[in-house]
C-alpha positions as CSV (number, residue, x, y, z in Angstrom):
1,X,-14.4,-11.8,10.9
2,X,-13.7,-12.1,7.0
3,X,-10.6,-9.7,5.3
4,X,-14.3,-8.4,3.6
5,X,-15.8,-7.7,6.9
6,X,-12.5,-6.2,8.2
7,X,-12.0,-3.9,5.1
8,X,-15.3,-2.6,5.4
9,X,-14.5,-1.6,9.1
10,X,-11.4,0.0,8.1
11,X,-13.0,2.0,5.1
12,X,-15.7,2.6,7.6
13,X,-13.1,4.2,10.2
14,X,-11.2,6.0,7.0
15,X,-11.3,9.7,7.5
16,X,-10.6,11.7,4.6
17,X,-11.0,10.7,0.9
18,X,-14.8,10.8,1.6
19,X,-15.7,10.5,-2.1
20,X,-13.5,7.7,-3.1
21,X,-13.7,6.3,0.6
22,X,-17.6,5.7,-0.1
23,X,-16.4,4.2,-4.1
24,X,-14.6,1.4,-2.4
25,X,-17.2,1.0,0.0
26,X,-20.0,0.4,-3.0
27,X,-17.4,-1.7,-4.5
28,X,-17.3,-3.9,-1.5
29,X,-21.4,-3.7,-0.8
30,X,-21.9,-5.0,-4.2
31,X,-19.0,-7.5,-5.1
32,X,-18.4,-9.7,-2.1
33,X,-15.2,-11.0,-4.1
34,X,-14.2,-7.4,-4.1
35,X,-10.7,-8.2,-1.8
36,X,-9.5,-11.2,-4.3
37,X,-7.9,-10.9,-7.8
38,X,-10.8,-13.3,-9.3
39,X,-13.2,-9.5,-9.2
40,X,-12.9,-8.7,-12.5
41,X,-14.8,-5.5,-11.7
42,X,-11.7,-4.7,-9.7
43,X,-10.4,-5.9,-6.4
44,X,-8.9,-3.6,-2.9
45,X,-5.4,-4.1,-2.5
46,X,-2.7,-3.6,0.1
47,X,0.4,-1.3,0.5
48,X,3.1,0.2,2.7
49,X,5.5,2.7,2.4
50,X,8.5,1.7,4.2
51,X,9.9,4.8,5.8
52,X,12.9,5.5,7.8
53,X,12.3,8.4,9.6
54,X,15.3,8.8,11.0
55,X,17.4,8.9,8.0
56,X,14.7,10.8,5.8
57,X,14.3,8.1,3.2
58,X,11.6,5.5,2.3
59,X,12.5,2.9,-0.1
60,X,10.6,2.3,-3.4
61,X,10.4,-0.6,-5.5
62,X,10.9,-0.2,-9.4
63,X,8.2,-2.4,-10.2
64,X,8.8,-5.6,-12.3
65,X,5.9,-5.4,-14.7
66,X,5.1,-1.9,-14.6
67,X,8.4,-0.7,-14.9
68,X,7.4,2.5,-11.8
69,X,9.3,3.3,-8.9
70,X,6.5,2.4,-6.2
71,X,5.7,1.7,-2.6
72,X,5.7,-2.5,-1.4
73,X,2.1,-3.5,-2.3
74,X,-0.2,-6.0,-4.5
75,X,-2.8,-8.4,-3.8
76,X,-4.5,-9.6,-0.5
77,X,-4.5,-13.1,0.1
78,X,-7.1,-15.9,1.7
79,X,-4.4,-16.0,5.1
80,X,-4.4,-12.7,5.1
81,X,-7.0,-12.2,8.4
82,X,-6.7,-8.1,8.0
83,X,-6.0,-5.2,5.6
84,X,-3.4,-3.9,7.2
85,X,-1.6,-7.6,7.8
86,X,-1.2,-7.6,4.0
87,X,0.0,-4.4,3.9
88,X,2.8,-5.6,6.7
89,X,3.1,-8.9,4.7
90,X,3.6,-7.6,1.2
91,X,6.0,-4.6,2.4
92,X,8.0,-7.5,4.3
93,X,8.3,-9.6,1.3
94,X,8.8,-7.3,-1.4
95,X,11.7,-5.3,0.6
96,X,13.0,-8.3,2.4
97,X,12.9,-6.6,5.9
98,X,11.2,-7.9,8.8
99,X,10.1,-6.2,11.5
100,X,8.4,-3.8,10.4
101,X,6.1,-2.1,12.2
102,X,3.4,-0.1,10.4
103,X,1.9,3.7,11.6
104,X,-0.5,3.6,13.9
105,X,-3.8,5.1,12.8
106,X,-5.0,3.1,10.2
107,X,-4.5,3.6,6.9
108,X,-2.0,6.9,5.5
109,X,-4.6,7.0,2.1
110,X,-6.2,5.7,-0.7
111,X,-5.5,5.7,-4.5
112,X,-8.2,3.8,-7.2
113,X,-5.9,3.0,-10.7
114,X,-6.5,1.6,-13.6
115,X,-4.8,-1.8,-14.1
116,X,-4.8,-4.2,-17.6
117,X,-7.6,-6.3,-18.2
118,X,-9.1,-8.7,-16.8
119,X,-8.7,-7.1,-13.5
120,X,-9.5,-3.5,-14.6
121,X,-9.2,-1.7,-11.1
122,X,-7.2,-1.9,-8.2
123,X,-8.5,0.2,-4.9
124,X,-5.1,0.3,-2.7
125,X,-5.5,0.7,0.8
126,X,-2.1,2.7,1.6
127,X,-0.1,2.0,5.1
128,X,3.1,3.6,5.8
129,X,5.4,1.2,8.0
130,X,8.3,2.0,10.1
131,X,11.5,-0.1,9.0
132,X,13.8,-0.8,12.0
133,X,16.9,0.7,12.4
134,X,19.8,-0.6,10.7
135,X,17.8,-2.2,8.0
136,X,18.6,-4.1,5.2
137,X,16.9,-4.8,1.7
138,X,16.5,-7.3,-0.3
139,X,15.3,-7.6,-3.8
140,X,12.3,-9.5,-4.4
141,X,11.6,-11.8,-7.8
142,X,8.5,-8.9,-8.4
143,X,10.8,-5.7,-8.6
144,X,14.0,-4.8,-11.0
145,X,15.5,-2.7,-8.2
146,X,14.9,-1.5,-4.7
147,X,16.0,1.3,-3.5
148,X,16.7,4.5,-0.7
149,X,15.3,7.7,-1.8
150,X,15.8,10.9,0.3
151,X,12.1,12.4,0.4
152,X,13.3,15.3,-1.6
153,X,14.2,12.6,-4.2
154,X,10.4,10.6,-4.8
155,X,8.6,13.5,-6.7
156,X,12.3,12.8,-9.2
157,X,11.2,9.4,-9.5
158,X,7.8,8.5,-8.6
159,X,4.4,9.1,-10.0
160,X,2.2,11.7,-8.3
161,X,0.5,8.7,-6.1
162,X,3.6,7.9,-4.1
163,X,4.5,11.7,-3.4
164,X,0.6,12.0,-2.2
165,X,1.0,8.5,0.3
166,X,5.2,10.4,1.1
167,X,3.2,14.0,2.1
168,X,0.6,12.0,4.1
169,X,3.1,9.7,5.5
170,X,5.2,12.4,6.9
171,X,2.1,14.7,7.9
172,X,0.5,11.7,10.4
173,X,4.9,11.4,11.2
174,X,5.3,14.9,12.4
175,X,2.1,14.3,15.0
């Protein structure tokens, strides 16, 4: 199975979001380079939250280029065999903890944005993953800073996006 063919599934399975669910679905249907950075029409991408539960907190990354406070993510890659792999994969890289271990259930949400030219569109596939106790960060060449936020603290510094993945992240938590 393709990351294509394994997006589609997922996006298949994706309950809620039907409108923008059934946007990246036409995406995919009628740009089979939809998942790479090449799609100039605009490409799916991968992120995670990382959460710790246990202390309240979920760490965001003040993004290098876009100078946001923002959950681990960017762009899927050919190794990358699923979706949520390169969610797992960037959140691992970009915070510098392994182990993580992302929510079962599929994916937390969805959220289409406009990005700069050529690229136009990125439609981010949004995990929440667990980090393991005792973790500890590690800034990454793509962020300025990395950091704990209590949750009371991300609608301070983040955009309206991250508190939306936070609410539905702690909704599918409380289960």
């Amino acid at each position: 199975m393709t990351l294509h063919d394994d997006a589609v599934l997922v996006l298949k399975g994706y309950e809620g979001q039907e409108e923008l669910r059934q946007v990246y679905l036409d995406h995919l249907s009628a740009h089979p380079d939809g998942m790479w950075k090449s799609c100039t029409a605009g490409h799916v991408t991968a992120s995670a939250l990382v959460v710790d539960p246990e202390g309240g907190r979920v760490l965001l990354t003040l993004h290098r280029k876009l100078r946001m406070w923002l959950q681990m993510g960017g762009h899927c890659e050919p190794g990358d065999p699923t979706l949520a792999s390169a969610a797992r994969r960037e959140a691992a890289e970009e915070s510098g903890i392994e182990g993580l271990t992302l929510l079962p259930g599929g994916p937390v949400t969805l959220d289409r944005h406009a990005i700069p030219a050529p690229c136009n569109w990125h439609l981010d596939v949004q995990y929440a993953a667990l980090a393991p106790a005792g973790s500890v960060a590690a800034i990454s060449d793509e962020s300025l800073d990395l950091r704990w936020f209590r949750y009371d603290e991300v609608a301070e510094v983040a955009d309206a996006s991250v508190v939306r993945l936070l609410d539905a992240t702690r909704a599918r938590l409380s289960v």
